[in-house]
RODO-2510 file (C-alpha; in nm, 4 decimals, decimal comma):
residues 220
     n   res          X          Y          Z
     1     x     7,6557     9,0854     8,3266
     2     x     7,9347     9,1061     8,0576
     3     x     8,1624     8,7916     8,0220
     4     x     8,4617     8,8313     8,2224
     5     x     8,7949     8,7885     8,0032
     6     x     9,1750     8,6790     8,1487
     7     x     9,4379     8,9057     8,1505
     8     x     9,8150     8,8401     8,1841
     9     x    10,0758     9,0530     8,3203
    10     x    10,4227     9,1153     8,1377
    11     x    10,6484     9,3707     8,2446
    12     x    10,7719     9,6323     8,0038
    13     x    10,9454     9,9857     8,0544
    14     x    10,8127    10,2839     8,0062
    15     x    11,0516    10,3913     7,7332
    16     x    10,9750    10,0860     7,5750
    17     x    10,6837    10,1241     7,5704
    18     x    10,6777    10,4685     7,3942
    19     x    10,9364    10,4349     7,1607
    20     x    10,9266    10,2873     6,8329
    21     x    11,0763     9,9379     6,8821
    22     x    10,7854     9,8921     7,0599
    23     x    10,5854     9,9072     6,7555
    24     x    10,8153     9,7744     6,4992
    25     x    10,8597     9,4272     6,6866
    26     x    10,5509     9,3911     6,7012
    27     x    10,5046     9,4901     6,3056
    28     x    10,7557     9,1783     6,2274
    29     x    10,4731     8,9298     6,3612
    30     x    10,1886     9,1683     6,1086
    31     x    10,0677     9,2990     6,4529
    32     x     9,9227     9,6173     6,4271
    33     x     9,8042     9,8738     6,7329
    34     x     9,5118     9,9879     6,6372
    35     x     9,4068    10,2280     6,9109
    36     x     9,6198    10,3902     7,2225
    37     x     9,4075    10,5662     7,5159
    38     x     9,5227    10,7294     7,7383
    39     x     9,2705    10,6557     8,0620
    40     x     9,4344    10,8671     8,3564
    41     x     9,7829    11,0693     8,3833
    42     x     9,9620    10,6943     8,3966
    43     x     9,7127    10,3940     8,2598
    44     x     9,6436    10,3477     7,8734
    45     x     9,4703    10,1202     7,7224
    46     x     9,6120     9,9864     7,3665
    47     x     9,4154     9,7881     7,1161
    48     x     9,6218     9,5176     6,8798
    49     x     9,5036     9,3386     6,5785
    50     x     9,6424     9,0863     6,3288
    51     x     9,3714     8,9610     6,0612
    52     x     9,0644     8,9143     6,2151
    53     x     9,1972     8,8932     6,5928
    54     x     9,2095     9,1228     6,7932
    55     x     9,4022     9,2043     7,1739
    56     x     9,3399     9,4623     7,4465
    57     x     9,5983     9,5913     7,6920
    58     x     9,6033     9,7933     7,9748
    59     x     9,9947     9,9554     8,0605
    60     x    10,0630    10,1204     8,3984
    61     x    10,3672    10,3201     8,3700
    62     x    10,3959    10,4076     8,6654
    63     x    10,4499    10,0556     8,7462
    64     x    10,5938     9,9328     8,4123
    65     x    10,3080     9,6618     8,3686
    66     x    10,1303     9,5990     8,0949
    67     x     9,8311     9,3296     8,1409
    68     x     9,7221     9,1748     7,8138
    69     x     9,4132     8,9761     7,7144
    70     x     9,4538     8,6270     7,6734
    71     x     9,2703     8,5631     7,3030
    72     x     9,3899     8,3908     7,0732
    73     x     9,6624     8,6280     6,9957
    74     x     9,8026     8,6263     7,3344
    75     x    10,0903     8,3811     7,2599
    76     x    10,1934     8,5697     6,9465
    77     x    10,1776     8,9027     7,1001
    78     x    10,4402     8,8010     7,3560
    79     x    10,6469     8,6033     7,1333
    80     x    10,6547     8,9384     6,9892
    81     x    10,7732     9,1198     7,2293
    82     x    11,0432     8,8570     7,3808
    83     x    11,3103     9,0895     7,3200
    84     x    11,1791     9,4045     7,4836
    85     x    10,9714     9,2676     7,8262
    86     x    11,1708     9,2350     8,0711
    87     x    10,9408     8,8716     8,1617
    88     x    10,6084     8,7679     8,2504
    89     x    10,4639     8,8591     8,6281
    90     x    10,2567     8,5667     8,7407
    91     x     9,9826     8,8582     8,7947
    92     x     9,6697     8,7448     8,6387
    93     x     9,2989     8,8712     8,6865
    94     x     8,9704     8,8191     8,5432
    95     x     8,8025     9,1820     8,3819
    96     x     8,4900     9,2836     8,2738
    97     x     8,5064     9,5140     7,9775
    98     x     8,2040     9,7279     8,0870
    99     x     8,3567     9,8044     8,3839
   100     x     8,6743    10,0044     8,2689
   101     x     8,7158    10,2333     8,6086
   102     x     8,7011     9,9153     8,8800
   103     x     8,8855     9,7141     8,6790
   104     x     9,1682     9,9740     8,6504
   105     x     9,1464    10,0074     9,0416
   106     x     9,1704     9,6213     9,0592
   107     x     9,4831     9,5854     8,8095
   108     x     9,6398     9,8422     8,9944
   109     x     9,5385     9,6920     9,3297
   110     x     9,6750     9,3603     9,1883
   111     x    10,0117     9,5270     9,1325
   112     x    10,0306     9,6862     9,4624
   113     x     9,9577     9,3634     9,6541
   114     x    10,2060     9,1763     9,4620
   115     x    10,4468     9,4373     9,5224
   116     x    10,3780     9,3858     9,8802
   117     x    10,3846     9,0173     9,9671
   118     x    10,5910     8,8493    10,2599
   119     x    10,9299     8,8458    10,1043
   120     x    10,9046     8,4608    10,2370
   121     x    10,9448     8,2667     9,8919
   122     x    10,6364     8,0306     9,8224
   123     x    10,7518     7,6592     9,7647
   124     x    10,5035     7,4276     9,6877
   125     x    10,5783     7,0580     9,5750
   126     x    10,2856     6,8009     9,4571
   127     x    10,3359     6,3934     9,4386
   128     x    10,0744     6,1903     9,2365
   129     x     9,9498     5,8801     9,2951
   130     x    10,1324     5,6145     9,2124
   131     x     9,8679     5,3523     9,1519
   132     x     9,4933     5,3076     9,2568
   133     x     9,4412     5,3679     9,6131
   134     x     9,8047     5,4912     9,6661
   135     x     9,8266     5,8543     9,8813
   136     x     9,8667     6,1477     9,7336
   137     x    10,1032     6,4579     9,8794
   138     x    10,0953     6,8177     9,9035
   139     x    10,4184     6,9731    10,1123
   140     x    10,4409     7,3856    10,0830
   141     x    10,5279     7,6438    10,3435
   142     x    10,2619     7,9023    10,5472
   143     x    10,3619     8,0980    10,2235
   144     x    10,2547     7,9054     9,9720
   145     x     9,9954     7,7392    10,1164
   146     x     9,8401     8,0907    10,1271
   147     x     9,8717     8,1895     9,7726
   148     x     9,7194     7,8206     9,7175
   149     x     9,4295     7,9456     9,8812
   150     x     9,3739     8,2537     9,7420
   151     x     9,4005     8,0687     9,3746
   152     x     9,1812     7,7808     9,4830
   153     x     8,8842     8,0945     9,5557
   154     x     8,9661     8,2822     9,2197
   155     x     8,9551     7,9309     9,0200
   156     x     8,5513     7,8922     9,2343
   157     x     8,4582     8,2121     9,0877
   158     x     8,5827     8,2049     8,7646
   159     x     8,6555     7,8671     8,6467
   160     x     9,0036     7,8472     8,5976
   161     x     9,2889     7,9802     8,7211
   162     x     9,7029     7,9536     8,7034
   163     x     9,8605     7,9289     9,0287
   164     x    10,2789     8,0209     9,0015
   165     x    10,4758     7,8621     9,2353
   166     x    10,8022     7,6894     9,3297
   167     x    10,9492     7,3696     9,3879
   168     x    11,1878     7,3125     9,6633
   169     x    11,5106     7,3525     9,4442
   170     x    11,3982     7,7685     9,3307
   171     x    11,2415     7,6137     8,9722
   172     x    10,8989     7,7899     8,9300
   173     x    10,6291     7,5678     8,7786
   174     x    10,2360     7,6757     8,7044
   175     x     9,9625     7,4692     8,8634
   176     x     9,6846     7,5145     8,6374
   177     x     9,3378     7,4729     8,8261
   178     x     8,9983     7,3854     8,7005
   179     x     8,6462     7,3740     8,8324
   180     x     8,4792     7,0919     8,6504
   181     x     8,1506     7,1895     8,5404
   182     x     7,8604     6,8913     8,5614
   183     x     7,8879     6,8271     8,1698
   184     x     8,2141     6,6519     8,1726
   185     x     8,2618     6,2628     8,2348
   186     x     8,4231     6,2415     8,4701
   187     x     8,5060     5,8291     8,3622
   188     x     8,6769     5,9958     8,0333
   189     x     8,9099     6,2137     8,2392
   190     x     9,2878     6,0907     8,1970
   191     x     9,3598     5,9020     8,5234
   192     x     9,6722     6,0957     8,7594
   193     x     9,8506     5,7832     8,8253
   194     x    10,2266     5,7782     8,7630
   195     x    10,3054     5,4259     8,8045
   196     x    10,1163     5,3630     8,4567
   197     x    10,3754     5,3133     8,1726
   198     x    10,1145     5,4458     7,9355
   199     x     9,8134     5,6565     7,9058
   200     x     9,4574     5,5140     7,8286
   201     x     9,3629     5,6020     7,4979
   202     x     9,0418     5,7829     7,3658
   203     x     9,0348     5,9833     7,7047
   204     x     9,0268     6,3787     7,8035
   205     x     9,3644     6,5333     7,9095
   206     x     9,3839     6,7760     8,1492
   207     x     9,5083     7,0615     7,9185
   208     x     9,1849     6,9788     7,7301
   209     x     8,9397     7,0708     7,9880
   210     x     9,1049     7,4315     8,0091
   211     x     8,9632     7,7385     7,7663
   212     x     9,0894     8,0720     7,9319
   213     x     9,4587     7,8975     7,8929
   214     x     9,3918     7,7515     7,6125
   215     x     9,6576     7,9415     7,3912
   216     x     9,9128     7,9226     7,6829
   217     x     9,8848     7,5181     7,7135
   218     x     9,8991     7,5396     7,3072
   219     x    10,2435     7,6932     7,3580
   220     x    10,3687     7,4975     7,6076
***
């Protein structure tokens, strides 16, 4: 089975998207498209290089998305384009490259259900422990709870996974979720607790333990 690879969503119109600015903001970073397919009457898939990296995109323009791969030239390639997408989704989905036709159903299946979600806004709002032994707290609605869910079985499957969601004032925040494989210590892990004034030194952060996000926590 080929390695499955993360894609992100970002939203960008289909005049954009066929016009020259596209191109030419992306030629003030040195990024270069090396290849545009067109797959069906509406998908394409787009092939980006700068040096030795390389990205692959898939655009729907019938829905005005464009999911991108997140390598290492992920951040740049939206920094690129931060004049010209209209934002980034929240869709992400793990691909297989061999498998070009289901993955184009799934992307476009991934759209469609986003599309289509209760219009009830998911809220979500997570309190640490304060010391040893002190509770922890999870409060969300039906909403979010469900979305929590459906993250929690993508992260099982494929490792990791970023969960968008929103505190109780409308501010969105990502929870970033990780299955920890038996390798890691779980004794060097950074401990959660808030009440400490300062972190223990010579242990693993969080952000560490992540490699699909890597370039997104690098970012941050």
């Amino acid at each position: 089975m080929s390695e499955k690879e993360l894609y992100n969503a970002v939203v960008l119109s289909e005049s954009l998207y066929f016009s020259d600015i596209f191109q030419k903001v992306l030629a003030q970073h040195n990024i270069v498209q090396e290849e545009r397919t067109r797959l069906t009457d509406y998908t394409y898939k787009n092939t980006f290089r700068k040096g030795k990296s390389i990205l692959t995109s898939y655009y729907f323009a019938n829905h005005e998305v464009m999911f991108v791969q997140a390598s290492e030239l992920y951040s740049l390639f939206v920094i690129a384009l931060d004049s010209v997408i209209e934002g980034i989704t929240g869709m992400e989905i793990y691909l297989e490259e061999s498998k070009q036709e289901s993955s184009l159903i799934r992307m476009e299946k991934r759209i469609i259900n986003e599309k289509g979600k209760c219009e009830t806004f998911p809220y979500m709002q997570l309190y640490g422990q304060e010391l040893w032994h002190s509770p922890a707290f999870l409060l969300a609605n039906r909403e979010g709870l469900l979305q929590l869910r459906e993250a929690i079985d993508v992260a099982l499957q494929n490792g990791e996974y970023r969960h968008v969601t929103s505190s109780s004032e409308g501010d969105g925040y990502d929870l970033l979720i990780k299955r920890i494989e038996e390798d890691v210590e779980w004794s060097r892990v950074e401990t959660p607790y808030t009440g400490l004034s300062n972190k223990e030194e010579g242990t693993i952060k969080p952000s560490d333990l992540f490699s699909q996000y890597r370039t997104i926590l690098e970012e941050e």
